[in-house]
BAMI-366019 format. One line per 10 residues: number of its first residue (from 1); for each residue y, z, x of N, C-alpha, C, O, CB. Coordinates in nm, 3 decimals, decimal comma. Last residue first. Glycine has a CB too. Layout:
! residues N
NUM) Y/Z/X/Y/Z/X/Y/Z/X/Y/Z/X/Y/Z/X; ...
//
This chain:
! residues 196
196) 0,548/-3,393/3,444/0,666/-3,442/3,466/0,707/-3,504/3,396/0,819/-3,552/3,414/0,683/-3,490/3,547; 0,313/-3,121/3,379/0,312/-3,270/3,321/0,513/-3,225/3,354/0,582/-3,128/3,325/0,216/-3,312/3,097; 0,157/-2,918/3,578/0,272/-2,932/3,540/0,304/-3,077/3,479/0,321/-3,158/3,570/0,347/-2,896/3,646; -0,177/-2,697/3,471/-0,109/-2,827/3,494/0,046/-2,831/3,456/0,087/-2,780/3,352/-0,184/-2,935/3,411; -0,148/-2,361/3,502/-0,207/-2,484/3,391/-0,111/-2,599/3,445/0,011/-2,588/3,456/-0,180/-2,448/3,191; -0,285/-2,009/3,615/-0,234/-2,138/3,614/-0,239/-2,254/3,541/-0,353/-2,269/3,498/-0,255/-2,171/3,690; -0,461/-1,807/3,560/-0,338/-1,813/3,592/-0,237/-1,931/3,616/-0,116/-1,919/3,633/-0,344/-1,753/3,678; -0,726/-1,925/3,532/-0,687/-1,876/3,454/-0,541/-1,810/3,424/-0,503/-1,769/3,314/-0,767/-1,825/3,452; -0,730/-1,946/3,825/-0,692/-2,047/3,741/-0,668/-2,009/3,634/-0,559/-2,056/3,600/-0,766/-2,138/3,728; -0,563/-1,724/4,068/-0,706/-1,772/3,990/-0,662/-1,922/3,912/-0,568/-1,992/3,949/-0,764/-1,633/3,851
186) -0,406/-1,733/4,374/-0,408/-1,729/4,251/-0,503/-1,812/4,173/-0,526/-1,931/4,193/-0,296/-1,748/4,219; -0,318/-1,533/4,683/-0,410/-1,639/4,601/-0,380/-1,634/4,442/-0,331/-1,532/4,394/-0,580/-1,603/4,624; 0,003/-1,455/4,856/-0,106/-1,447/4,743/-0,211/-1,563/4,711/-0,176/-1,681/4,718/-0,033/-1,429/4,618; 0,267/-1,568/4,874/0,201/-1,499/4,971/0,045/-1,479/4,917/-0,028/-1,518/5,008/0,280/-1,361/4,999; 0,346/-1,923/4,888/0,354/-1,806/4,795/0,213/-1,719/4,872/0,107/-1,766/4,912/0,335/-1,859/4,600; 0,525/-2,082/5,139/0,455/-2,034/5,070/0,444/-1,905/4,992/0,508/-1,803/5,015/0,393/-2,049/5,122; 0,844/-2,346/5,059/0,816/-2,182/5,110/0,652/-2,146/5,033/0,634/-2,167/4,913/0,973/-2,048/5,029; 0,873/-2,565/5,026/0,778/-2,558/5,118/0,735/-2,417/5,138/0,639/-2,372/5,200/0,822/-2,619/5,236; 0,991/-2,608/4,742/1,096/-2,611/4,896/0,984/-2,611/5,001/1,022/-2,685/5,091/1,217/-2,448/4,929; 0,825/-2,563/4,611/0,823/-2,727/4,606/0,918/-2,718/4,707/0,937/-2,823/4,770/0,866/-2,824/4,457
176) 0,578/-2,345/4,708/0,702/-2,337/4,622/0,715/-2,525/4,671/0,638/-2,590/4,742/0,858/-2,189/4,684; 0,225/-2,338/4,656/0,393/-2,268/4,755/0,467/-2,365/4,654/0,428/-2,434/4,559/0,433/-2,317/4,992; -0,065/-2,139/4,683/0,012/-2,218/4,608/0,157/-2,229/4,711/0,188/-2,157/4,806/0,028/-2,148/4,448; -0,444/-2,145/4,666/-0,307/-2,100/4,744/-0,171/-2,180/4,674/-0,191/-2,285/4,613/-0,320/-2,148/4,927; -0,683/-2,006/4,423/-0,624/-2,099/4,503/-0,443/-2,078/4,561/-0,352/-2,015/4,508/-0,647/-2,227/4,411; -1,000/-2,038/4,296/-0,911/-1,983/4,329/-0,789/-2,055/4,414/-0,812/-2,163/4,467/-0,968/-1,894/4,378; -1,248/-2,058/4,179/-1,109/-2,116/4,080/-0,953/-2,011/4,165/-0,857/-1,950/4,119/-1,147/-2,045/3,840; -1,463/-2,125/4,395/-1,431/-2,017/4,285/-1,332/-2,008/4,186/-1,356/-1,926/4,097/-1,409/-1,915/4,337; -1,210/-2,252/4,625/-1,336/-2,218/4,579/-1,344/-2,118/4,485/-1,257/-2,032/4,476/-1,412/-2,186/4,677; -0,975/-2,279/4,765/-1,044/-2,211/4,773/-1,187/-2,171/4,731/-1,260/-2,086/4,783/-0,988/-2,170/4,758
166) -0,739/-2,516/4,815/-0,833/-2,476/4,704/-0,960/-2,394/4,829/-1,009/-2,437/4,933/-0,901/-2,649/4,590; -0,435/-2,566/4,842/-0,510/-2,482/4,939/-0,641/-2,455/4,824/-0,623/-2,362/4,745/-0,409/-2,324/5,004; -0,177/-2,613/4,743/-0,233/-2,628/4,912/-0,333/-2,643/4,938/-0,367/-2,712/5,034/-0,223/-2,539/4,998; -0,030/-2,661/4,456/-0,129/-2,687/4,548/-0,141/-2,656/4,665/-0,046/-2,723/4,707/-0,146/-2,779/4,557; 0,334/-2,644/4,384/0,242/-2,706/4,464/0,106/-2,577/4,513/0,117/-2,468/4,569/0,342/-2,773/4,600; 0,479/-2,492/4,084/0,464/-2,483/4,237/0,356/-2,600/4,242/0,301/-2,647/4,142/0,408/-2,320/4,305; 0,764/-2,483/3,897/0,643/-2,539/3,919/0,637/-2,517/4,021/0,738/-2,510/4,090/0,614/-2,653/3,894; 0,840/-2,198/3,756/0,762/-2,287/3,840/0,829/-2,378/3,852/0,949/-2,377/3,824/0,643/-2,326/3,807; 0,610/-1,985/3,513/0,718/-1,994/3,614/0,664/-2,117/3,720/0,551/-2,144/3,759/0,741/-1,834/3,693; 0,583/-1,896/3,183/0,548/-1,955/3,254/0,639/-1,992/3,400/0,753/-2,033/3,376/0,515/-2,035/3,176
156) 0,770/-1,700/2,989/0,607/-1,741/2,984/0,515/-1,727/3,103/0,431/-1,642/3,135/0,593/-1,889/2,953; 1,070/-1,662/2,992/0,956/-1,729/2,939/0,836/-1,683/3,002/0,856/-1,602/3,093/0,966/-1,871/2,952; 1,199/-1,446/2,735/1,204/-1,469/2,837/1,079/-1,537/2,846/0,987/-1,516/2,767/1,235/-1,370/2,909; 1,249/-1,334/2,488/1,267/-1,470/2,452/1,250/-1,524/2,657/1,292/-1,633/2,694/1,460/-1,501/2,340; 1,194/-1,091/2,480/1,115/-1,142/2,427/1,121/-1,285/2,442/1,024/-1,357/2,419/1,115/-1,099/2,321; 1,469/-1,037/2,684/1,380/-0,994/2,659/1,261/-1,016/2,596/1,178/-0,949/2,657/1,413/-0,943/2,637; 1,637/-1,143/2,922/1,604/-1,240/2,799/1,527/-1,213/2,714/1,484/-1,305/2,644/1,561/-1,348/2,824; 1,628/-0,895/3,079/1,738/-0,940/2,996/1,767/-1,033/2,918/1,871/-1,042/2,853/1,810/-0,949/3,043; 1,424/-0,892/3,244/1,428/-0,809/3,109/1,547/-0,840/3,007/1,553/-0,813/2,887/1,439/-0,654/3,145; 1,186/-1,154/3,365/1,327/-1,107/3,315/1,386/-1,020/3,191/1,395/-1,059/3,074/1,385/-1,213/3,300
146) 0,920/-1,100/3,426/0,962/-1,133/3,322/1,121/-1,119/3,356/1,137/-0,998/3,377/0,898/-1,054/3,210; 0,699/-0,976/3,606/0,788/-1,077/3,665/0,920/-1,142/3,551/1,004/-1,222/3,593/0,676/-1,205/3,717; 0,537/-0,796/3,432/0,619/-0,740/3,560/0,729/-0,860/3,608/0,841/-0,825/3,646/0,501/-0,702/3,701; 0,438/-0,935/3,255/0,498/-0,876/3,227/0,613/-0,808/3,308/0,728/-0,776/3,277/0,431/-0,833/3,184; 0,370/-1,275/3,359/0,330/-1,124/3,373/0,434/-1,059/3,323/0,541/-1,117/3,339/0,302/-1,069/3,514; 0,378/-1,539/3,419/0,436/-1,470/3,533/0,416/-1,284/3,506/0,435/-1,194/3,587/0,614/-1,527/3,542; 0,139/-1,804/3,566/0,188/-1,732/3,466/0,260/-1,617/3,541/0,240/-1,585/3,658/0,080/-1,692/3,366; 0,267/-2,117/3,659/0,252/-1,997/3,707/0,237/-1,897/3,597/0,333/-1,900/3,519/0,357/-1,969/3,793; 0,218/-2,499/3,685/0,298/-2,362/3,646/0,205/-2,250/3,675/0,089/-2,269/3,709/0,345/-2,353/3,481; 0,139/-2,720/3,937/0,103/-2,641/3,848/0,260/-2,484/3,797/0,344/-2,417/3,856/-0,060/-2,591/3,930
136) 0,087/-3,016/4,097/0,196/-2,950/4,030/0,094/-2,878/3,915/0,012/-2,930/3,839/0,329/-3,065/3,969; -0,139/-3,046/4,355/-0,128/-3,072/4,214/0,009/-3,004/4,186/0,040/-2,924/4,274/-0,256/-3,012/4,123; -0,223/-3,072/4,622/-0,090/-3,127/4,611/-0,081/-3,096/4,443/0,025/-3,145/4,404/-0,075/-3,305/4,668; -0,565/-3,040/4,597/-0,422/-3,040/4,671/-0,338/-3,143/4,646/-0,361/-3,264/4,646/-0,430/-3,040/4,813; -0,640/-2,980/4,248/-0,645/-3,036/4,353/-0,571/-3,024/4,453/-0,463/-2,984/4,410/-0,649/-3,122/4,336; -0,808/-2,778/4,009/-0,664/-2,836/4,046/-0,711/-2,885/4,199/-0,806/-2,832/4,257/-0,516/-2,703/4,041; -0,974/-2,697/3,686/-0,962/-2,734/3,802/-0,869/-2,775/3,898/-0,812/-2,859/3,829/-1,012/-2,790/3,799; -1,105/-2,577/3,449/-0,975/-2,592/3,487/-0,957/-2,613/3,625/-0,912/-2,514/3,682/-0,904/-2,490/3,449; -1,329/-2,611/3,139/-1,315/-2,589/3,299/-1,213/-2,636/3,328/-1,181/-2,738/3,266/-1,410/-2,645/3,390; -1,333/-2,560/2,843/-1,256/-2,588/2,913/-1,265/-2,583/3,065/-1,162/-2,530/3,108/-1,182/-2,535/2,869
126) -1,606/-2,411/2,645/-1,502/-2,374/2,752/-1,439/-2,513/2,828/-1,529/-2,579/2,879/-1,580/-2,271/2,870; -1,725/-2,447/2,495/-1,587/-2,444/2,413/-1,528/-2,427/2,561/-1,407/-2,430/2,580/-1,552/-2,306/2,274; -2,021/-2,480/2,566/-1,945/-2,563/2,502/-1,815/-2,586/2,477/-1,770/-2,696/2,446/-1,977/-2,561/2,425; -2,044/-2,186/2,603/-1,996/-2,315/2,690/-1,956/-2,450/2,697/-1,892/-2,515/2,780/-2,053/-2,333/2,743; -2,098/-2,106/2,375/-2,012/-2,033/2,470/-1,952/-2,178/2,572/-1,845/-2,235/2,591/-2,120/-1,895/2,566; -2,380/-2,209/2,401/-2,292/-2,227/2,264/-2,154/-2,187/2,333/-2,089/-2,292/2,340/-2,340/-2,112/2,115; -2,538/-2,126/2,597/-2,501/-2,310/2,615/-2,351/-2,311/2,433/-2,272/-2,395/2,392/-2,757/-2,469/2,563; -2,513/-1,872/2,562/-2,436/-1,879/2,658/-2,437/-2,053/2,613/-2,326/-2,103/2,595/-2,490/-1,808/2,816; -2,703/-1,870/2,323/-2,541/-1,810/2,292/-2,463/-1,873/2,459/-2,349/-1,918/2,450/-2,539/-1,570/2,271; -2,920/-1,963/2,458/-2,895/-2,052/2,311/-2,707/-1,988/2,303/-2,611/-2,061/2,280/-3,042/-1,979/2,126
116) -2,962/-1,766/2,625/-2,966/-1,862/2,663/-2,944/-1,996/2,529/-2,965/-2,115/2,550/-3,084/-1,847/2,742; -3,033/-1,560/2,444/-2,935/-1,566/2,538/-2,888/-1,658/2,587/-2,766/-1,656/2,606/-2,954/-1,518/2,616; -3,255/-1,633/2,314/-3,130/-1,620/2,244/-3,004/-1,637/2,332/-2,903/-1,703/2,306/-3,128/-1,488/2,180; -3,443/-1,632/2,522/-3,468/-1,781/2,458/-3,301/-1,767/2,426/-3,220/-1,845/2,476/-3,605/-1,806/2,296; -3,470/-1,416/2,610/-3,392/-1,455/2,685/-3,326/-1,598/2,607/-3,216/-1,653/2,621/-3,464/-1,463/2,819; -3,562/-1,286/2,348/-3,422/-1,261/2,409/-3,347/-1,338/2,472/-3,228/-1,359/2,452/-3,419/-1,181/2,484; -3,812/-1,385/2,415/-3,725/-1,440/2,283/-3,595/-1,384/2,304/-3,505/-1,459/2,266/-3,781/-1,391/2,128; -3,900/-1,250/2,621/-3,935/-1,448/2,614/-3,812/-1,521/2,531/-3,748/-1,625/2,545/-4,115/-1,498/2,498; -3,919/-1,050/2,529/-3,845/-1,051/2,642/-3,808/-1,210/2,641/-3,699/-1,263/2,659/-3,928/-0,991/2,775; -4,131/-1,066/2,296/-4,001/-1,018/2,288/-3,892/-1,046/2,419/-3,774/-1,062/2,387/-4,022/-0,873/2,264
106) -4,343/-1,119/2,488/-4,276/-1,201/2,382/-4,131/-1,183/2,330/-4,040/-1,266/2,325/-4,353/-1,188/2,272; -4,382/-0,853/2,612/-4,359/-0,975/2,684/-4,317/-1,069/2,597/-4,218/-1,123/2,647/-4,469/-1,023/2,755; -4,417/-0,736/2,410/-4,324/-0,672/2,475/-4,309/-0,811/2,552/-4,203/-0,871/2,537/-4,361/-0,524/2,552; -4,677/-0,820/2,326/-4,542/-0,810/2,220/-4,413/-0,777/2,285/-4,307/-0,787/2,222/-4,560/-0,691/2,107; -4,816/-0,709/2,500/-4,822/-0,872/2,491/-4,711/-0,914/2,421/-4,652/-1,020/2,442/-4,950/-0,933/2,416; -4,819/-0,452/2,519/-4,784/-0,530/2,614/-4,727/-0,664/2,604/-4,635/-0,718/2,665/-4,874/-0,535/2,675; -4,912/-0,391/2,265/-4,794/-0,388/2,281/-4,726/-0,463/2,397/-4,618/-0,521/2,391/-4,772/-0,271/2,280; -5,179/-0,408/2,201/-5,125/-0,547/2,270/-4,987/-0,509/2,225/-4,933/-0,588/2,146/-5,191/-0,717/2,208; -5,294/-0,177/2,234/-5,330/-0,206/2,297/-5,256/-0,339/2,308/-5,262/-0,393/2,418/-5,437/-0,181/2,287; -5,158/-0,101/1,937/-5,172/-0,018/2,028/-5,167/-0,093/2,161/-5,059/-0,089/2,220/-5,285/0,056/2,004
96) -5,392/-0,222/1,775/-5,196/-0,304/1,778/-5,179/-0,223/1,922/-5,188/-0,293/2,023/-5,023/-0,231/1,600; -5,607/-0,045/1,787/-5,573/-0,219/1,823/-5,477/-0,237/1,825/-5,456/-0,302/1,928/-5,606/-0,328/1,748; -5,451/0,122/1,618/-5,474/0,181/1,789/-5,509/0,039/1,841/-5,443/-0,001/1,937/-5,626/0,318/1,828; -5,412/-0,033/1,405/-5,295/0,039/1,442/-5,345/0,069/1,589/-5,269/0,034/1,680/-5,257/0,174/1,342; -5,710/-0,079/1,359/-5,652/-0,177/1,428/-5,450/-0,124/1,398/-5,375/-0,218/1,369/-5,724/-0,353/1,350; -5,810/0,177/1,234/-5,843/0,128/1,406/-5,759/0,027/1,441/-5,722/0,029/1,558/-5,999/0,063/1,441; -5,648/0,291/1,084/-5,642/0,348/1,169/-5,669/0,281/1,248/-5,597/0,278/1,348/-5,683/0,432/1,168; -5,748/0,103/0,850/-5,626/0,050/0,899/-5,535/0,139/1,021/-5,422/0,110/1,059/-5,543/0,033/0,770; -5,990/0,184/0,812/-5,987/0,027/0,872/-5,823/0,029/0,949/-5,787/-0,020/1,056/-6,003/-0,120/0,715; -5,955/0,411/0,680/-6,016/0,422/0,844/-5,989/0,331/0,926/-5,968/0,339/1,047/-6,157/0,423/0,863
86) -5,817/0,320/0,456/-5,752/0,418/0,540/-5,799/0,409/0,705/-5,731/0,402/0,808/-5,788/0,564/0,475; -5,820/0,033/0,283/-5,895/0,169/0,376/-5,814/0,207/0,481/-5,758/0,141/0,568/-6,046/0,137/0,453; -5,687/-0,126/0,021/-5,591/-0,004/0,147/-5,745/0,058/0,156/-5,793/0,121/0,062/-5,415/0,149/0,069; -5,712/-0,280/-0,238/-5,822/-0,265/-0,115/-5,760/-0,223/0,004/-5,782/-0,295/0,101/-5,899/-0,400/-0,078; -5,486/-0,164/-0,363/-5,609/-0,157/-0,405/-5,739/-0,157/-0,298/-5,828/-0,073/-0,280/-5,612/-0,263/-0,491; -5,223/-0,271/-0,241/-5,326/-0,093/-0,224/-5,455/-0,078/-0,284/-5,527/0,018/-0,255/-5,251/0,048/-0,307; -5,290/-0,534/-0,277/-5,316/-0,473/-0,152/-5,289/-0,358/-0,093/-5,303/-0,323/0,024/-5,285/-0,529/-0,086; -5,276/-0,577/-0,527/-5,375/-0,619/-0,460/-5,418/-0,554/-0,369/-5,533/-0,514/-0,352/-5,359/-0,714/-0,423; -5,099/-0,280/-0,683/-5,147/-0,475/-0,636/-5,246/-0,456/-0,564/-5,300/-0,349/-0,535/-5,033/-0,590/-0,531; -4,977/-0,080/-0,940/-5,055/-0,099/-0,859/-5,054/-0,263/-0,748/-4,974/-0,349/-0,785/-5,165/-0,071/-0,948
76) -4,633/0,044/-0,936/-4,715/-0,077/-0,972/-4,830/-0,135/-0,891/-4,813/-0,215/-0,799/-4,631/-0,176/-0,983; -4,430/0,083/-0,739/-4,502/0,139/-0,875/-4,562/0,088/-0,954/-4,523/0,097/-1,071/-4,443/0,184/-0,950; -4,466/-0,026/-0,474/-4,445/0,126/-0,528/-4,525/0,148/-0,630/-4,636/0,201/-0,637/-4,306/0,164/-0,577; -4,452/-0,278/-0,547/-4,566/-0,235/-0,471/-4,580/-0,070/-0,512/-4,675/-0,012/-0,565/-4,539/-0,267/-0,301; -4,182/-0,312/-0,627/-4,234/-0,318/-0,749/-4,394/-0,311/-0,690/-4,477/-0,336/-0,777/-4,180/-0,457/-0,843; -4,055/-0,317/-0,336/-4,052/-0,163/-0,439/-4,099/-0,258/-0,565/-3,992/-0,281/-0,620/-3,856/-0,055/-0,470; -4,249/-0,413/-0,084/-4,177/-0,359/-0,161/-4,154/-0,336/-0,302/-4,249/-0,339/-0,379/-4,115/-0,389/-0,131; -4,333/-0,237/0,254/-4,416/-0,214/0,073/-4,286/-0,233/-0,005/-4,207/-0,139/-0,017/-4,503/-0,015/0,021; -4,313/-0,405/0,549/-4,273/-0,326/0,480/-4,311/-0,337/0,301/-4,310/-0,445/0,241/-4,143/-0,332/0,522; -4,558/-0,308/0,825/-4,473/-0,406/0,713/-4,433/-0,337/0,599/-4,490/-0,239/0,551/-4,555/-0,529/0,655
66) -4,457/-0,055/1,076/-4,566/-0,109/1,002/-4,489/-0,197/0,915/-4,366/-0,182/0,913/-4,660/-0,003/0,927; -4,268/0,076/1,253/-4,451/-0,001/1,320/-4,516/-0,083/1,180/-4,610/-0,162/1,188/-4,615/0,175/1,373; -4,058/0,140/1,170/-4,184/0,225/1,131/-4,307/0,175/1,193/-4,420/0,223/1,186/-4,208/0,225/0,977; -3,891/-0,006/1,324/-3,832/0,084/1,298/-3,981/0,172/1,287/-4,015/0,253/1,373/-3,725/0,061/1,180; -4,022/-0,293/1,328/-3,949/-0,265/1,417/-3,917/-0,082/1,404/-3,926/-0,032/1,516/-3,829/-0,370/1,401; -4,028/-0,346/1,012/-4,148/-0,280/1,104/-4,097/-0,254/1,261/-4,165/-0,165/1,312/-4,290/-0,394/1,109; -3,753/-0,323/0,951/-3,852/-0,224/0,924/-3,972/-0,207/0,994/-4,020/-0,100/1,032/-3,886/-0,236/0,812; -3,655/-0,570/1,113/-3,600/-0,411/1,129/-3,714/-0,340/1,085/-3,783/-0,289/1,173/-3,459/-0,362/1,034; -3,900/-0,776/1,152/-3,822/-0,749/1,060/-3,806/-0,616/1,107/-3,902/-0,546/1,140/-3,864/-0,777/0,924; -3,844/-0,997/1,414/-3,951/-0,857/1,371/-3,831/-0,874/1,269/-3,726/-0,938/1,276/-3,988/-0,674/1,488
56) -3,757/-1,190/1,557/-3,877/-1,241/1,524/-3,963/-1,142/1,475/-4,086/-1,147/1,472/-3,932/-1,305/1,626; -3,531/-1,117/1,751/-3,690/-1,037/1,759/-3,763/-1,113/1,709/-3,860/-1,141/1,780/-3,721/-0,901/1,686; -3,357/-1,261/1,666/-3,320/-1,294/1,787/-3,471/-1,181/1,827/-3,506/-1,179/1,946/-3,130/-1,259/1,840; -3,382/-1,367/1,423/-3,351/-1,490/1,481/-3,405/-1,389/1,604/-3,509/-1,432/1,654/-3,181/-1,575/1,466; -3,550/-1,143/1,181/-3,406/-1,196/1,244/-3,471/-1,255/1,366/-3,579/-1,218/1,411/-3,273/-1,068/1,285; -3,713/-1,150/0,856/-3,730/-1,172/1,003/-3,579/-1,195/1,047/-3,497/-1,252/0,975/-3,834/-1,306/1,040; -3,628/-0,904/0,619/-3,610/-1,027/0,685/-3,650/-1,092/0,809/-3,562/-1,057/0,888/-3,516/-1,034/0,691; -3,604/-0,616/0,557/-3,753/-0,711/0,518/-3,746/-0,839/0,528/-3,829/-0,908/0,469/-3,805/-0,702/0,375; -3,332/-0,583/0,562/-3,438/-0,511/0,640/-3,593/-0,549/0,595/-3,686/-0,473/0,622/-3,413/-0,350/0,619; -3,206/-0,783/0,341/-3,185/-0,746/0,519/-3,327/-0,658/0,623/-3,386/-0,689/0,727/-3,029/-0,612/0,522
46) -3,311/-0,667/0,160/-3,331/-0,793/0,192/-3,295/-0,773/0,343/-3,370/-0,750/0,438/-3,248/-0,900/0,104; -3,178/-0,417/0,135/-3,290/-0,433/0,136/-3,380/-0,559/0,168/-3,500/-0,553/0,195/-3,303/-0,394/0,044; -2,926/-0,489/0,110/-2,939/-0,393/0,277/-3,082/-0,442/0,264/-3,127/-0,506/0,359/-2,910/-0,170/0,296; -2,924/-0,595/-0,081/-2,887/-0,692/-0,001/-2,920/-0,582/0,133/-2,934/-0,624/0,248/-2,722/-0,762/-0,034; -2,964/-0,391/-0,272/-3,039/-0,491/-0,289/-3,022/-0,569/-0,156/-3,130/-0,614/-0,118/-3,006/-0,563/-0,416; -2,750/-0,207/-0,245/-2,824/-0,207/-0,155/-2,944/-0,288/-0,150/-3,025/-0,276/-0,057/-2,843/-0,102/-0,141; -2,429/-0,358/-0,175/-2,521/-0,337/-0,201/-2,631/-0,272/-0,205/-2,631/-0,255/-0,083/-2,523/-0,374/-0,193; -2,236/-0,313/0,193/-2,308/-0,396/0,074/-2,385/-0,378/0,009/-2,485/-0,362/0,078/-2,352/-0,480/0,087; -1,929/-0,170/0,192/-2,074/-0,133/0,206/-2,138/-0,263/0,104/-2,106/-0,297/-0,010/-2,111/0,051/0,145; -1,676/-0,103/0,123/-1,680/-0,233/0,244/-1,851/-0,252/0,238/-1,895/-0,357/0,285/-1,609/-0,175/0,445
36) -1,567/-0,104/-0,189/-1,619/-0,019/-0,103/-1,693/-0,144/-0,021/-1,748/-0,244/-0,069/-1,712/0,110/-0,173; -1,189/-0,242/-0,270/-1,365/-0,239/-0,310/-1,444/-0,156/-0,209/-1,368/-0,129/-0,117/-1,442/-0,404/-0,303; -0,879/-0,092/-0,331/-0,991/-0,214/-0,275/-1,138/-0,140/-0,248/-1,174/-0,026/-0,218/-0,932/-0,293/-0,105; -0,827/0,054/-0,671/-0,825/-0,004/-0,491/-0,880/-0,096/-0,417/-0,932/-0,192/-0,474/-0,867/0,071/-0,410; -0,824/0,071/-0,934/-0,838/-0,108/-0,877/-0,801/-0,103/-0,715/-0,762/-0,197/-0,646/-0,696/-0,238/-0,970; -0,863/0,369/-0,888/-0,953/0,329/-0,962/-0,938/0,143/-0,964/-1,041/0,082/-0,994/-0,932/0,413/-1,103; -0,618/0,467/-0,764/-0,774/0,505/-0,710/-0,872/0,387/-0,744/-0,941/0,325/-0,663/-0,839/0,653/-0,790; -0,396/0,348/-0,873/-0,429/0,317/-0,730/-0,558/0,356/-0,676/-0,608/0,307/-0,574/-0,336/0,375/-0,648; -0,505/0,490/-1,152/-0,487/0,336/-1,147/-0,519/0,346/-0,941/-0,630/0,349/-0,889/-0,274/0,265/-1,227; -0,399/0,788/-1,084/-0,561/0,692/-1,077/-0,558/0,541/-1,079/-0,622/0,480/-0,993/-0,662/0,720/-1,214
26) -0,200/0,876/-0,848/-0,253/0,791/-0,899/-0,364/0,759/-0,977/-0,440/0,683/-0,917/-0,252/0,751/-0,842; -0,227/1,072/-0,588/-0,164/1,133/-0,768/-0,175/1,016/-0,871/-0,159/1,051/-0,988/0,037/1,183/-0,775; -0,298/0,931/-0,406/-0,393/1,034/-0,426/-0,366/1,086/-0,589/-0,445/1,124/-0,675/-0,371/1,157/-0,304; -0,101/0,743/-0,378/-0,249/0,694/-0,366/-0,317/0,828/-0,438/-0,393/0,807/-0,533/-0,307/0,661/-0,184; 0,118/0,911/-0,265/0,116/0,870/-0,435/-0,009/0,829/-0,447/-0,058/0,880/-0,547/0,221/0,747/-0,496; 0,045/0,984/-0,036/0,048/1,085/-0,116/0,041/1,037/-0,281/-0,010/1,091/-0,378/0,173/1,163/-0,075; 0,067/0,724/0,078/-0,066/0,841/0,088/-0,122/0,945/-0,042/-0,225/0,972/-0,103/-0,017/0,956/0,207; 0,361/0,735/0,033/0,235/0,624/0,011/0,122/0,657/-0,018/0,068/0,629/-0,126/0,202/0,550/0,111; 0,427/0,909/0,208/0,477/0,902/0,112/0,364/0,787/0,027/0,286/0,840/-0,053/0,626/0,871/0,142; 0,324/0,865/0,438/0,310/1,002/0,375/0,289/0,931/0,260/0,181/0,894/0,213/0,433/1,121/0,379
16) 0,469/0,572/0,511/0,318/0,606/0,500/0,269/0,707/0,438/0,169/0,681/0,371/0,264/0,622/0,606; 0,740/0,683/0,512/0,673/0,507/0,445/0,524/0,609/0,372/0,493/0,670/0,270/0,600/0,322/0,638; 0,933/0,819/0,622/0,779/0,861/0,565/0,702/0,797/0,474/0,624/0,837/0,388/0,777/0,974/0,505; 1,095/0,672/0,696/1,082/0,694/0,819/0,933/0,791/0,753/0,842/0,825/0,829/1,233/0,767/0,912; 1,097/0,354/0,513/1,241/0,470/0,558/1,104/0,538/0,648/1,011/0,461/0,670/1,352/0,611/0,385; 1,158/0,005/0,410/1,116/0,029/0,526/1,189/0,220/0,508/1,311/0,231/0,493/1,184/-0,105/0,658; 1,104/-0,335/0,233/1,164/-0,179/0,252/1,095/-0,134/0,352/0,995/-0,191/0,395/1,150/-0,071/0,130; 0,978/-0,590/0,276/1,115/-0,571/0,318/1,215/-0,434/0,296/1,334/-0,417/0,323/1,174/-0,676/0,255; 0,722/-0,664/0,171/0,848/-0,682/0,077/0,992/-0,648/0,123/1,095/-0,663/0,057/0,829/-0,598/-0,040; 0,565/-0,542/0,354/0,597/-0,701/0,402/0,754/-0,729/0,288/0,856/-0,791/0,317/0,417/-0,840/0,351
6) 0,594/-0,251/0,347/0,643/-0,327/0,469/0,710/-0,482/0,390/0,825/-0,522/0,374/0,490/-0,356/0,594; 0,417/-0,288/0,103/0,586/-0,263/0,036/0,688/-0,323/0,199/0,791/-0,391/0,199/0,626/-0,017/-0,016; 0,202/-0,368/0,201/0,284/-0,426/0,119/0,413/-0,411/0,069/0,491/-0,489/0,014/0,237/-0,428/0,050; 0,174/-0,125/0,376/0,197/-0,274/0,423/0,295/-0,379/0,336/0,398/-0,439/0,365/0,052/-0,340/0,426; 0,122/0,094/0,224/0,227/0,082/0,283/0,267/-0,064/0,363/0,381/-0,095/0,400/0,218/0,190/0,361; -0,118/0,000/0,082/0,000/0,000/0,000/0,125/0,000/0,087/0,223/-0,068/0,055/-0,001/0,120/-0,094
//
């Protein structure tokens, strides 16, 4: 509420209290507030009896070891409490037991599989930035180098300098277009082409 009245262009120094406080003596503001952020729980429940992408386990058995019973299984006989042996389903739990190994190694297989699916996605968007000797490049200049007396409206970017000196790694030497060098290396991510 205090935003909105912000964006409408009032403004005094217990905005927010004051706001707070009517929220609470309100019901209308209680009762069409904004919605509870929590989903459902039909949808938590789907969620957790889903296979996910990056285990190939559904949370629940992940969580309890075992698949998950759902709720019209509860109450309502089926198939498969009907024929539930207890003894049968002791031995091959201590069978599962024994190829955790194998599950553990799969799991590692499928991580990396993910990892390796998010980094080629990641990389896609990236931009590599490269510069050559002699290139004209601007400078970023930092908060510290800013001029305080143009204050927000001070710029950005400083420059243009010259190239010297590529370093490797995106690093690199720079100097001034009088010849004077700049004492420092500088990354690329600090720098962006000067178009004349």
């Amino acid at each position: 509420m205090a935003t909105r009245v912000l964006r409408a262009g009032y403004y005094w120094p217990t905005l927010k209290s004051d706001c707070q406080s009517h929220i609470q003596k309100c019901k209308e503001c209680q009762q069409f507030g904004n919605a509870h952020r929590q989903p459902p729980e039909t949808l938590l429940w789907a969620y957790h009896c889903t296979l996910q992408s990056t285990t190939q386990e559904t949370p629940y058995r992940l969580t309890y070891g075992a698949d998950v019973m759902i709720l019209v299984e509860v109450g309502e006989t089926s198939h498969r409490r009907q024929v539930f042996n207890g003894e049968q389903n002791a031995q091959e739990l201590a069978a599962d037991l024994d190829l955790v190994d194998e599950l553990r190694d799969e799991a590692q297989i499928h991580e990396e599989a993910c990892k390796l699916r998010a980094s080629r996605r990641y990389n896609t968007r990236v931009k590599p930035r490269s510069f050559r000797v002699g290139d004209l490049v601007w400078r970023l200049l930092g908060e510290a180098r800013k001029d305080t007396s143009d204050g927000k409206l001070a710029p950005t970017w400083g420059g243009p300098f010259r190239v010297t000196e590529d370093l490797g790694n995106g690093a690199y030497r720079l100097e001034e277009l009088s010849g004077k060098p700049i004492p420092r290396t500088w990354n690329a991510t600090h720098l962006k082409f000067y178009f004349s």
